[in-house]
C-alpha positions as CSV (number, residue, x, y, z in Angstrom):
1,X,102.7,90.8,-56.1
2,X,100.6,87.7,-54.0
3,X,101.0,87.2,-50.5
4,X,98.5,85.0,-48.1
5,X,96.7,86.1,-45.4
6,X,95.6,83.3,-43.2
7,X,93.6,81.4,-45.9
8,X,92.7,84.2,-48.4
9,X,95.1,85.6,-51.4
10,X,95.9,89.4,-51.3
11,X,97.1,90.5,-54.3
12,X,98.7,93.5,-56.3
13,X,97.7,94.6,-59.7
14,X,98.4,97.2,-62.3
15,X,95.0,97.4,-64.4
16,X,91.8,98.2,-65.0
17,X,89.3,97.1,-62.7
18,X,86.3,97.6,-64.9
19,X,87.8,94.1,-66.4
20,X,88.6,92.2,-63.5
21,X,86.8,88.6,-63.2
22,X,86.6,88.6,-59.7
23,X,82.9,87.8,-58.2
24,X,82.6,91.5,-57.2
25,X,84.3,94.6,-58.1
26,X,84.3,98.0,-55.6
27,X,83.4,101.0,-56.8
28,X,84.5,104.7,-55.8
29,X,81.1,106.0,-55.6
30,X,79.9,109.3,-54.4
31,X,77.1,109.6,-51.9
32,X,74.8,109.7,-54.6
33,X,75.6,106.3,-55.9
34,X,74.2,107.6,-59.5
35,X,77.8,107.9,-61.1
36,X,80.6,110.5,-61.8
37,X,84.2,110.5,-62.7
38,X,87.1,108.5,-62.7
39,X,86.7,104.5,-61.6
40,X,82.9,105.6,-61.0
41,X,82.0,106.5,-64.2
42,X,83.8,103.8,-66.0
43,X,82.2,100.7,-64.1
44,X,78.7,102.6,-64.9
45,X,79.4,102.8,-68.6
46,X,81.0,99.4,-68.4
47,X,77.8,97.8,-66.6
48,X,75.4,99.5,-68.9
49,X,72.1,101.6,-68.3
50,X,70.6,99.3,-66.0
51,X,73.6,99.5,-63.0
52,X,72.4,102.8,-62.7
53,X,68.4,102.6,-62.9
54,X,69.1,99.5,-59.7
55,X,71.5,102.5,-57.8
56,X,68.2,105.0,-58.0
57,X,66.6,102.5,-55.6
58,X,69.2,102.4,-52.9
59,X,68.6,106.0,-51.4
60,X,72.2,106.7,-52.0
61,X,75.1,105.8,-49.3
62,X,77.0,107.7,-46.3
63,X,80.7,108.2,-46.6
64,X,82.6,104.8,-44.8
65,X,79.6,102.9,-45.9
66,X,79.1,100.3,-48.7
67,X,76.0,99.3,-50.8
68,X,75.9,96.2,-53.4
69,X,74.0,95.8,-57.1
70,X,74.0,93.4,-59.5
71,X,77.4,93.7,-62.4
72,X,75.0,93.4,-65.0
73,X,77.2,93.5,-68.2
74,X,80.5,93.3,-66.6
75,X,82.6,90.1,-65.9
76,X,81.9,90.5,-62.3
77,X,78.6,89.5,-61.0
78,X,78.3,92.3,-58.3
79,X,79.5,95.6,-57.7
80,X,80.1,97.1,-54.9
81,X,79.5,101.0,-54.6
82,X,81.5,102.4,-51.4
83,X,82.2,106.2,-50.7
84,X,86.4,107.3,-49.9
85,X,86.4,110.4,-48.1
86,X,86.9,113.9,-49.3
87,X,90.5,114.1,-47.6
88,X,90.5,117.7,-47.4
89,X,87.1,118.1,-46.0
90,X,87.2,115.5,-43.7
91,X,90.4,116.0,-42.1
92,X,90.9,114.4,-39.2
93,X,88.1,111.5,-39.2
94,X,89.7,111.0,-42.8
95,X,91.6,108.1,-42.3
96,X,88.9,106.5,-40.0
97,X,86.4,107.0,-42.9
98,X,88.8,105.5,-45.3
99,X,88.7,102.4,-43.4
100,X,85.4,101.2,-43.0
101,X,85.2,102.3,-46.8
102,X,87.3,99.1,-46.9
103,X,86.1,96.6,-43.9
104,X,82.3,97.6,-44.9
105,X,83.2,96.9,-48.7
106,X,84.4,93.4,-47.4
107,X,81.4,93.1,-44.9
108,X,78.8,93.8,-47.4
109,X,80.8,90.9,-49.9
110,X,80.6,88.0,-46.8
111,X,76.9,88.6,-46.4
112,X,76.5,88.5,-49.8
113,X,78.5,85.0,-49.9
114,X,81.2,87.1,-52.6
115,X,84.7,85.1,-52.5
116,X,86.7,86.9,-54.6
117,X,86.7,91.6,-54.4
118,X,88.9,93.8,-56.6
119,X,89.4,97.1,-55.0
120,X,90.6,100.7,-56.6
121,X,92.4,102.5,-54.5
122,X,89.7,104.3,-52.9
123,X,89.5,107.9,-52.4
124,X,92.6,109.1,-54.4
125,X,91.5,110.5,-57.2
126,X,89.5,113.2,-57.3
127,X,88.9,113.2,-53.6
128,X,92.2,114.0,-53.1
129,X,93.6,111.4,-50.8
130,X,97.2,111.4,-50.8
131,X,98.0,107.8,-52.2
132,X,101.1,107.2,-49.8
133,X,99.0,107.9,-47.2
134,X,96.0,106.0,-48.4
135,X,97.8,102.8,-48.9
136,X,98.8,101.7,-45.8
137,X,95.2,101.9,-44.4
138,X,93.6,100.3,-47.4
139,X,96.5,97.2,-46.5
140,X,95.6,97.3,-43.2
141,X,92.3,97.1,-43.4
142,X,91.7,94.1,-45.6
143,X,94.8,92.2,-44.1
144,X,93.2,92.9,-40.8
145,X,89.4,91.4,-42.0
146,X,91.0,88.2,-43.6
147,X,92.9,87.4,-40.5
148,X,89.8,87.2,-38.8
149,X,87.9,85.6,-41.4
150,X,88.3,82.4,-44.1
151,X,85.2,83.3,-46.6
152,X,86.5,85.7,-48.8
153,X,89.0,83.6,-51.1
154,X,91.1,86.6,-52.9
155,X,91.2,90.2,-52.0
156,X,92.8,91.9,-55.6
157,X,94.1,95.5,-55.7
158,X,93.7,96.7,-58.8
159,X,95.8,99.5,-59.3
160,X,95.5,102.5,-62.2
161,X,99.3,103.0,-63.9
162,X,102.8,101.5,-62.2
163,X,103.4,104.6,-60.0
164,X,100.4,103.4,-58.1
165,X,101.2,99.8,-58.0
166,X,104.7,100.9,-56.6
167,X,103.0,102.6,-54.2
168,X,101.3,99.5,-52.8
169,X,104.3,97.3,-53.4
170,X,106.4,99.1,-51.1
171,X,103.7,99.7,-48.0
172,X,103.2,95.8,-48.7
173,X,106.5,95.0,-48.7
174,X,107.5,97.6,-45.5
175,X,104.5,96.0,-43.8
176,X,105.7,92.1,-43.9
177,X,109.1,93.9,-42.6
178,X,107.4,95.0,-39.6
179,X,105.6,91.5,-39.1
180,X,109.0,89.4,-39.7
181,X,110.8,91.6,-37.0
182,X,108.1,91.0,-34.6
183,X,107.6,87.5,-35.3
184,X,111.5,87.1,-34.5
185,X,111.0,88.3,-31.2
186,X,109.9,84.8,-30.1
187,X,106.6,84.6,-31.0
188,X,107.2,81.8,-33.6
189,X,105.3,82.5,-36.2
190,X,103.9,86.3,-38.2
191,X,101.5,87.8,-36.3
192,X,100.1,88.9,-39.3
193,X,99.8,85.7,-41.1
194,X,101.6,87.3,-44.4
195,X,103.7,84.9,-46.7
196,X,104.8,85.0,-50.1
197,X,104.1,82.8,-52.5
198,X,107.1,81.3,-54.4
C-alpha cells in the first residue's frame, strides 16, 4: 500500500527489512546498541562484525532516542539504531516513548541528509507492544513529521509476515477515513495531506 504525504511517499510492506534498499534502515535496538534478538540481531549479522565494533563507540542510547552508524555490508548505507519501549514496564509513558522512537529515527535521518527510511514495527516483538496498539502511533508519527517537512523522499514500513501488514493496512486505511470526513466538512482539501496513488 502507497499513499503521499505532502511531498514524501509512505509506504506498506510485507518483508524483510535487513534487505531493503532504502538509504537507511531503523533498527530495534536495545539500550545497549551492541545487538540482541529479533530485527536487532538480524541487521547485526546482516551488516557484519564491524556494525557492531562502530555501536561500542556510541555509549549506548536512552529509550525514545535514536543513534546512526554506517550499513557497512547491507544495501542501505546507514542504520539507524532506536530503542521501542518495554510496554509492560513503561506503562503509561509507553506510547509517548514509542513516538519519539519514531520522530527521533526521522530526525536523526534529515540531519544526516537520508531521503529514503525503512522502519520495523518498533517495539512489538519481544518488548511486548501490542501491535494494534503500536500502529497507529508509528502512522502518526511519521505522517505527522512529513507533513511538516519535504526532505525525507519515502518513509517504507517494512512489516514481518501478512498478519502484521494487515495490521498497518487497516490503521492506514481507518486513518485517511478520519481525514476524508474532516476534509468534507468544508475545509477543502485533507488536512492530513494523504492520497492514494492510482
Amino acid at each position: 500500500m502507497q499513499v503521499i504525504i505532502n511531498q514524501s511517499w509512505l509506504e506498506l510492506a510485507e518483508g524483510d527489512i535487513t534487505k531493503q534498499d532504502t538509504e537507511a534502515i531503523v533498527n530495534a535496538a536495545n539500550p545497549s546498541l551492541l545487538g540482541g534478538g529479533g530485527v536487532d540481531g538480524a541487521i547485526f549479522r546482516a551488516a557484519g562484525p564491524e556494525l557492531l565494533e562502530e555501536c561500542r563507540t556510541l555509549g549506548g542510547c536512552k529509550t525514545g532516542d535514536a543513534r546512526i552508524t554506517k550499513g557497512y555490508r547491507l544495501k542501505a548505507k546507514h542504520v539507524i539504531h532506536t530503542v521501542g519501549p518495554v510496554y509492560y514496564r513503561d506503562g503509561e509513558r509507553a506510547p509517548e516513548l514509542l513516538a519519539s522512537a519514531y520522530r527521533r529515527s526521522l530526525e536523526v535521518a534529515s540531519e544526516n541528509n537520508v531521503r529514503s527510511v525503512s522502519f520495523p514495527s518498533i517495539s512489538t516483538g519481544a518488548y511486548g507492544y501490542p501491535i494494534e496498539e503500536a500502529a497507529p502511533i508509528a502512522l502518526r508519527t511519521v505522517i505527522s513529521y512529513l507533513e511538516s517537512r519535504t526532505d525525507i523522499e519515502l518513509v517504507r514500513f517494512v512489516l514481518f509476515g501478512h498478519s502484521a501488514y494487515q495490521v498497518y493496512e487497516k490503521a492506514l486505511k481507518a486513518r485517511e477515513q478520519g481525514t476524508r470526513e474532516q476534509g468534507g466538512k468544508g475545509a477543502g482539501e485533507q488536512p492530513s495531506g494523504i492520497r492514494n496513488l492510482p
